[in-house]
C-alpha positions as CSV (number, residue, x, y, z in Angstrom):
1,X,156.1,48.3,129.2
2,X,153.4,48.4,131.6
3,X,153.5,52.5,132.2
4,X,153.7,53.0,127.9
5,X,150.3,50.3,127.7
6,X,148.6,52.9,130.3
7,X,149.7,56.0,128.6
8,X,148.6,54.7,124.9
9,X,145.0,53.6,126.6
10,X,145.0,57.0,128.3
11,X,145.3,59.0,124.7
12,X,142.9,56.9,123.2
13,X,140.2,58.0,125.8
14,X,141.5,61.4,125.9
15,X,140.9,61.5,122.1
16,X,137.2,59.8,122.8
17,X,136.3,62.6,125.0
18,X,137.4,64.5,122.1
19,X,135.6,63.7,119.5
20,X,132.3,63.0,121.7
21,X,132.8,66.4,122.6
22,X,133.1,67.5,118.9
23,X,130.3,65.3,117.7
24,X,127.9,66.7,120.6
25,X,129.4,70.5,119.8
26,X,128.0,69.6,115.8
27,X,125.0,68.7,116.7
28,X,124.4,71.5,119.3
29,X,125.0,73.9,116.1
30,X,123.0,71.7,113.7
31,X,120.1,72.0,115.7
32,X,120.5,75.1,117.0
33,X,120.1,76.6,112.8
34,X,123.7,77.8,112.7
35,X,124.9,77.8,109.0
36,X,128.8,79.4,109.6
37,X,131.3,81.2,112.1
38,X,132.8,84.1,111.3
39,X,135.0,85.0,114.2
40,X,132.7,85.5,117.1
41,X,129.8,85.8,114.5
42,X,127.1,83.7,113.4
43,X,125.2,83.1,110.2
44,X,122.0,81.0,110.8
45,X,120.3,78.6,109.0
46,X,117.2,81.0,108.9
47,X,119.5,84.1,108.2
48,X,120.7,81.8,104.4
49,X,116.8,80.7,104.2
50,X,115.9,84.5,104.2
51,X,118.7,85.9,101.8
52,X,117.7,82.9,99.7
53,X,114.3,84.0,99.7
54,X,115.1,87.4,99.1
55,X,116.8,87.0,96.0
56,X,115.1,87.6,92.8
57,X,113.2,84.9,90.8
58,X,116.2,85.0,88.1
59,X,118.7,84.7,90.2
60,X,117.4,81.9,92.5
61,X,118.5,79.4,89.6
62,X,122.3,80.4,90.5
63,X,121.5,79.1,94.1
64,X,119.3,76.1,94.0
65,X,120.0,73.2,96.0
66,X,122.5,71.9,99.1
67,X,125.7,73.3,96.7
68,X,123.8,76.4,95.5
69,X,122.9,77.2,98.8
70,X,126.9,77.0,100.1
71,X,127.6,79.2,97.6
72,X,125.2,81.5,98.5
73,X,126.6,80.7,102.5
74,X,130.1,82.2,100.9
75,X,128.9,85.0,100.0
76,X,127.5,85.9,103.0
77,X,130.8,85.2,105.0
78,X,132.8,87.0,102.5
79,X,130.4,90.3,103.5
80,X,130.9,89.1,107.1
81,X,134.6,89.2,106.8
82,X,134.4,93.1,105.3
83,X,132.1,94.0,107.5
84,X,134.2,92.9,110.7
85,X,137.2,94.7,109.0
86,X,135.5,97.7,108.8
87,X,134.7,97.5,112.5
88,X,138.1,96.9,113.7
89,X,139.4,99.4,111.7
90,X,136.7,102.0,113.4
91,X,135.1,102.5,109.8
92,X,132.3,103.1,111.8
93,X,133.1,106.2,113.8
94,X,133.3,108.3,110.7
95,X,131.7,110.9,110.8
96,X,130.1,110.9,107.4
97,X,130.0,107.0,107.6
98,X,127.5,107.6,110.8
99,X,125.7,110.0,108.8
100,X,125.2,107.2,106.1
101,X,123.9,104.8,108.6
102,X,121.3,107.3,110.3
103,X,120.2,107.8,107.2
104,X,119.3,104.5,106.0
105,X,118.0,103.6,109.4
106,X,115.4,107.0,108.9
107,X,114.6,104.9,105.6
108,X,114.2,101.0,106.6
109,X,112.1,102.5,109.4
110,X,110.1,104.7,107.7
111,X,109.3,102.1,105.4
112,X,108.7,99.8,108.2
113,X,105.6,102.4,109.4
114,X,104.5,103.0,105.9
115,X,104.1,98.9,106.0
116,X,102.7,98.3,109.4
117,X,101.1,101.2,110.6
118,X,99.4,102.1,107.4
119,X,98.9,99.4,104.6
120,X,98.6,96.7,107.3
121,X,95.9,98.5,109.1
122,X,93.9,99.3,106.0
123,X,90.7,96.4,105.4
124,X,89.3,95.9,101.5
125,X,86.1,94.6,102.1
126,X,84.8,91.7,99.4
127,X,82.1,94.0,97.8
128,X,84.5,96.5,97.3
129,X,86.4,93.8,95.3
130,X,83.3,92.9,93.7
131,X,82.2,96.3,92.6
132,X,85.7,97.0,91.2
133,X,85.5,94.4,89.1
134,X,82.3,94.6,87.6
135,X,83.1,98.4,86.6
136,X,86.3,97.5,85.1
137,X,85.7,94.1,83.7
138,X,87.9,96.0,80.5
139,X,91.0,95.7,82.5
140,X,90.6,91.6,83.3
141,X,89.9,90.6,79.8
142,X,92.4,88.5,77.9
143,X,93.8,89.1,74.5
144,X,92.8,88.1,71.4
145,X,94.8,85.6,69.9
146,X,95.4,84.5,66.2
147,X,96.9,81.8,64.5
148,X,97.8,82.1,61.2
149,X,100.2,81.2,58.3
150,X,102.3,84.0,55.7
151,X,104.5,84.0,52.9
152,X,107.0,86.4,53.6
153,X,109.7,88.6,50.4
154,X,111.4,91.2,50.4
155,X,110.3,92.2,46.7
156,X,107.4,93.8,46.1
157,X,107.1,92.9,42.3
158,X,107.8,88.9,44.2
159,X,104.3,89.4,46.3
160,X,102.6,90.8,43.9
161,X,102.8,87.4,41.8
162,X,102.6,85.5,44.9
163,X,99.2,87.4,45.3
164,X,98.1,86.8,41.5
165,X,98.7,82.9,42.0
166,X,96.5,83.1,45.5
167,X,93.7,84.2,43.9
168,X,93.6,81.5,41.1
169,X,94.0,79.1,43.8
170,X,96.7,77.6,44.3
171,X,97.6,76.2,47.4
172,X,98.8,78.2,50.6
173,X,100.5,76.5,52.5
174,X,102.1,74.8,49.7
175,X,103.4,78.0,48.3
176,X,104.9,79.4,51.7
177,X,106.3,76.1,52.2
178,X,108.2,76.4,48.9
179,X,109.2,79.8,48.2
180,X,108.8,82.1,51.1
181,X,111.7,83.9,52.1
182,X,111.1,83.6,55.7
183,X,112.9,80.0,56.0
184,X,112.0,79.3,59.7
185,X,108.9,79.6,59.2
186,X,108.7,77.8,55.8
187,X,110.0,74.6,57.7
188,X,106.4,74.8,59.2
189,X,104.3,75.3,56.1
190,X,104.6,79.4,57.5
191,X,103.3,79.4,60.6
192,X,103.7,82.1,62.9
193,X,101.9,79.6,65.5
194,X,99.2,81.7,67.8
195,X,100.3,85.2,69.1
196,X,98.3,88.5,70.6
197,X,98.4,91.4,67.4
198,X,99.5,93.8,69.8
199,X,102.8,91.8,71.3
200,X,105.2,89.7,69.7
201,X,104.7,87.6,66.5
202,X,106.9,84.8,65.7
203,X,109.3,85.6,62.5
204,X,108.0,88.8,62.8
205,X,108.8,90.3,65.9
206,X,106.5,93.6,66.8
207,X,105.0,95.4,64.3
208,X,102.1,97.1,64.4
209,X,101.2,97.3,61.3
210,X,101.3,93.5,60.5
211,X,98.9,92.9,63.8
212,X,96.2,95.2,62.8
213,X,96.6,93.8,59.2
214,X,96.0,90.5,60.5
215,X,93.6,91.2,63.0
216,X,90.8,92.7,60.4
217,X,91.1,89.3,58.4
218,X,88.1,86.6,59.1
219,X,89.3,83.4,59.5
220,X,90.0,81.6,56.5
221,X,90.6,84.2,54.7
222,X,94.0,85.4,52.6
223,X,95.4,89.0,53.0
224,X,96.1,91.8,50.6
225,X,99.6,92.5,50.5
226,X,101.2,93.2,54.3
227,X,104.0,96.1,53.6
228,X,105.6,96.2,57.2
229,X,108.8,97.1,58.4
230,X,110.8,94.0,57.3
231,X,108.8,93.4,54.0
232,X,106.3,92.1,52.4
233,X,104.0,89.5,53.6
234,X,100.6,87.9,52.6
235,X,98.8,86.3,55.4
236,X,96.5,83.8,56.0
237,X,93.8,83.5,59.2
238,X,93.3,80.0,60.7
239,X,91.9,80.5,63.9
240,X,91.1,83.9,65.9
241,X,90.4,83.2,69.8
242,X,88.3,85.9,71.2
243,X,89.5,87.8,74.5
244,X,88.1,86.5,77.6
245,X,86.7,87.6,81.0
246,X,88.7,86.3,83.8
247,X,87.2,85.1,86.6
248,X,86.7,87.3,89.9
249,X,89.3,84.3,91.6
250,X,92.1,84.6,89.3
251,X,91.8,88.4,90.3
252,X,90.8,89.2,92.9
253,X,94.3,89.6,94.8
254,X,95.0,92.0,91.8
255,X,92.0,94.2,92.7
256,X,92.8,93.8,96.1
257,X,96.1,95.4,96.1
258,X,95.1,97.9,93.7
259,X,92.2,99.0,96.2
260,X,94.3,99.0,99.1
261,X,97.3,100.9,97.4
262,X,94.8,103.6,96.7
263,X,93.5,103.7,99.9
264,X,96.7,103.5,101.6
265,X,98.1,106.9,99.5
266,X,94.9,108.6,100.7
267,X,96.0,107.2,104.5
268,X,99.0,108.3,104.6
269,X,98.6,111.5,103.7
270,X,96.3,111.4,106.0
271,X,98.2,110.3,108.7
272,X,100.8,112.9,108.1
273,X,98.4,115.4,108.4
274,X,97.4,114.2,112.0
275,X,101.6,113.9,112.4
276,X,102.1,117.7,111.4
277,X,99.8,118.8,113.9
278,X,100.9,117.1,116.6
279,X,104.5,118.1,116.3
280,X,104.2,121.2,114.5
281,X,106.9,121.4,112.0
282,X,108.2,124.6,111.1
283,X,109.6,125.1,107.5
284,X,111.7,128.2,107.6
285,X,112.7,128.4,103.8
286,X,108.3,128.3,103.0
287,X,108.3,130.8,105.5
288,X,110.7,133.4,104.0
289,X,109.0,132.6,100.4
290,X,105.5,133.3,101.5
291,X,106.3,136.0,103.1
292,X,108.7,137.6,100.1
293,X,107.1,139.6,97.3
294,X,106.8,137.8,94.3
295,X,105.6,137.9,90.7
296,X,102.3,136.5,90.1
297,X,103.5,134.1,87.8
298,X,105.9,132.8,90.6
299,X,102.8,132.5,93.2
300,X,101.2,130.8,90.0
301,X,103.7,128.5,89.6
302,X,104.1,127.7,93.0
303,X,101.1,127.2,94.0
304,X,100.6,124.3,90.8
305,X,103.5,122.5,92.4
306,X,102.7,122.0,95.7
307,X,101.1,119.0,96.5
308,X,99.3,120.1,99.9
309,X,95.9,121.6,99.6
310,X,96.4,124.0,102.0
311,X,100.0,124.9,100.4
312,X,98.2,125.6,97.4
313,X,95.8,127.8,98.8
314,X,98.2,130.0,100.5
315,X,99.9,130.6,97.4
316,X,96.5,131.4,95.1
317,X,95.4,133.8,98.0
318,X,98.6,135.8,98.3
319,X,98.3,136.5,94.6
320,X,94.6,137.7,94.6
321,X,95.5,139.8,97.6
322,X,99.1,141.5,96.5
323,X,97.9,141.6,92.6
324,X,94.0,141.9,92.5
325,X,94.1,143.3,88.7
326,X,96.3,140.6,87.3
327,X,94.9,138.3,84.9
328,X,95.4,135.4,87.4
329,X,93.4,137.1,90.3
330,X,90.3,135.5,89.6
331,X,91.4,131.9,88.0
332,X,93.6,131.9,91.8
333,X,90.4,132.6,93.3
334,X,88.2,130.0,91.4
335,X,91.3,127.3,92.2
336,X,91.2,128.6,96.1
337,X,87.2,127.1,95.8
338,X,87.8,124.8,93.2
339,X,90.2,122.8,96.2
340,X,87.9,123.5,99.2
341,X,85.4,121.7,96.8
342,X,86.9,118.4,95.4
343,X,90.2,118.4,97.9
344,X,88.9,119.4,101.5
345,X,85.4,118.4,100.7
346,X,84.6,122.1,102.6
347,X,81.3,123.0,100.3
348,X,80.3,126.0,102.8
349,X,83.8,127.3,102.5
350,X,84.2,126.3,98.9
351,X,80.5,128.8,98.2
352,X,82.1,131.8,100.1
353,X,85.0,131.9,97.7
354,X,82.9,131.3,94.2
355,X,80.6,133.8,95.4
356,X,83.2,136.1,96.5
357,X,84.9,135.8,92.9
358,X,81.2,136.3,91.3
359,X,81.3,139.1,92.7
360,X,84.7,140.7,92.4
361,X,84.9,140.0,88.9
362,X,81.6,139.2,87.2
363,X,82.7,139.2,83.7
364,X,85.8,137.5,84.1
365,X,85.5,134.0,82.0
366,X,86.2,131.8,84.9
367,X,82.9,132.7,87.1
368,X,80.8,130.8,84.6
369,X,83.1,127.7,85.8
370,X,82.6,129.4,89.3
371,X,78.7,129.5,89.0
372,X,78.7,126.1,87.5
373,X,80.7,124.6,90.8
374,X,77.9,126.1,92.9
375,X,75.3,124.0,91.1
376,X,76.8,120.9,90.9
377,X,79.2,120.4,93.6
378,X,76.6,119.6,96.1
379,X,75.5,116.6,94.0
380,X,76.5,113.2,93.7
381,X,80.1,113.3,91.7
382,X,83.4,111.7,90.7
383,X,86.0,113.6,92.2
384,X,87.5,115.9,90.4
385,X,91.2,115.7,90.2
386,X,91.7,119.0,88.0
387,X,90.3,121.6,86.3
388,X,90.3,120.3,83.4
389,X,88.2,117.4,84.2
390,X,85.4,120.0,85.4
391,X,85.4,121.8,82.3
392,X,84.5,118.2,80.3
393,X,82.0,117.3,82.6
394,X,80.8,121.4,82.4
395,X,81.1,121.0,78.4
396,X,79.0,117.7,78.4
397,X,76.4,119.3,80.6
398,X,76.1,122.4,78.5
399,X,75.4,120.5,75.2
């Protein structure tokens, strides 16, 4: 009696141990961030907080919450589970399957140096900000917005008796309460509430035609008959709210952004440049091109789809060398200075080729373009990002 009263206290502080153990295991996880085990795996608390995170605004709703978050948890052990599979099924030794990782490794990290060693290193300074948004205070100005009531039929004899009653004044709103054919809109004496012409309109959807109808009206005043897509509508205007200048703090993170994603296209070619010439790249497919004979309309045409400056001149060059009399010959050699000019920001270099296209072919149409670079391009300017855009600021000049 006296061994079994030992034993049973004996289990009982066996079992404490046990759970104190358990308890102090718990809390070592709770407080250490781990969410789940999978296996010898573990999902953290801040691994869930960042997959939360990560998720897009409309599907966060899915996930909100202690429940919505252990849902969420699943998930993640579900891709845990497969992914250990694949592992000890050697999923990962495949050859092509290695070839898939390396290449979204070459990605993540690329994208990792676009982020940090160019667009984290490049500064916007607040009168840049400033100066953007006074030259394009278009582009921060709200819509207009109307209000305004219609009486809406699909018969056109229907609005035109609509129209005749209008002008001997009866009522609006009581008519398009009473007989409009748009009965959603009836229910509130027609409203279409307040909308921007150029997006959607209540009861009415998109239509261009209807916004620029209503748009013209002054407020107060009754349409002519609207023949839109749907129908046939006559308006009136209640209220027209004028666009507005947002402020330079409700934008200027916008302009921000926009500066330094300009400025971080411009670095990164930049930085590639500086990369090519340190490691010195060879391209043996160029190679055997460039150094092929080909039409001129192939140089032509390979030389307008490269995006490299100096790709592009190799190209215009090799056709005014191999085909001096072709039509192209001289319009190359204009685009070989035309690029030194606006692209490489070379001037001396840029002169030597105009001139040396002013004088190869002086009656060719393109050395009035030629002679007109050599005037201007030493001047203050907007870079020119084509040809085209010369020849407008060339046409304005010249009238």
């Amino acid at each position: 009696m006296r061994l079994g009263r030992i034993l049973f206290v004996s289990s009982i502080f066996v079992l404490m141990l046990f759970a104190v153990s358990c308890s102090k295991k718990e809390k070592l996880e709770v407080n250490t961030g781990l969410a789940a085990r999978v296996g010898n795996s573990k999902i953290t608390m801040r691994q869930l907080e960042k997959r939360y995170d990560e998720l897009l605004p409309s599907q966060k709703a899915e996930y909100e919450g202690d429940y919505g978050k252990a849902k969420l948890l699943d998930q993640m052990i579900d891709e845990e589970l497969v992914y250990q599979e694949a592992l000890k099924k050697h999923l990962d030794k495949d050859e092509d399957v290695r070839e898939k990782i390396k290449d979204a490794e070459k990605k993540i990290l690329m994208g990792e140096f676009y982020r940090k060693e160019v667009v984290h290193k490049i500064k916007i300074p607040e009168d840049e900000i400033v100066n953007y948004y006074k030259n394009h205070k278009d582009e921060f100005m709200t819509k207009t917005l109307l209000r305004a009531q219609h009486i809406f039929t699909t018969d056109s004899l229907k609005a035109v008796e609509w129209k005749k009653r209008l002008s001997k004044g009866e009522n609006f709103t009581r008519l398009a309460t009473k007989e409009s054919e748009d009965k959603v809109a009836a229910l509130a004496s027609g409203s279409l509430g307040y909308f921007n012409p150029d997006g959607y309109i209540k009861s009415v959807g998109i239509s261009k035609t209807f916004g620029e109808a209503v748009e013209k009206l002054k407020v107060g005043q009754i349409s002519d008959i609207i023949h839109w897509e749907k129908g046939y509508s006559i308006v009136k205007l209640n209220e027209k709210k004028p666009g507005m200048l947002k402020p330079l703090s409700e934008v200027r993170k916008q302009i921000k952004e926009k500066l330094r994603s300009r400025k971080a296209s411009a670095a990164y070619k930049a930085e590639l440049e500086k990369l090519r010439k340190e490691y010195k790249p060879q391209n043996f497919v160029r190679e055997k091109i460039i150094n092929s004979t080909r039409t001129p309309e192939e140089l032509w045409q390979m030389a307008q789809m490269e995006d490299d400056p100096n790709k592009k001149i190799e190209f215009y060059l090799k056709l005014a060398s191999i085909y001096p009399d072709h039509k192209y010959a001289p319009e190359a050699l204009f685009m070989v200075g035309f690029i030194y000019s606006e692209d490489i920001k070379d001037i001396v270099q840029a002169r030597r080729v105009f001139d040396r296209l002013i004088e190869r072919y002086p009656d060719a149409e393109i050395t009035k373009s030629a002679r007109w670079m050599i005037k201007n391009m030493n001047k203050p300017h907007p870079k020119f990002d084509s040809f085209e855009q010369m020849k407008k600021s060339m046409s304005k000049e010249n009238k």
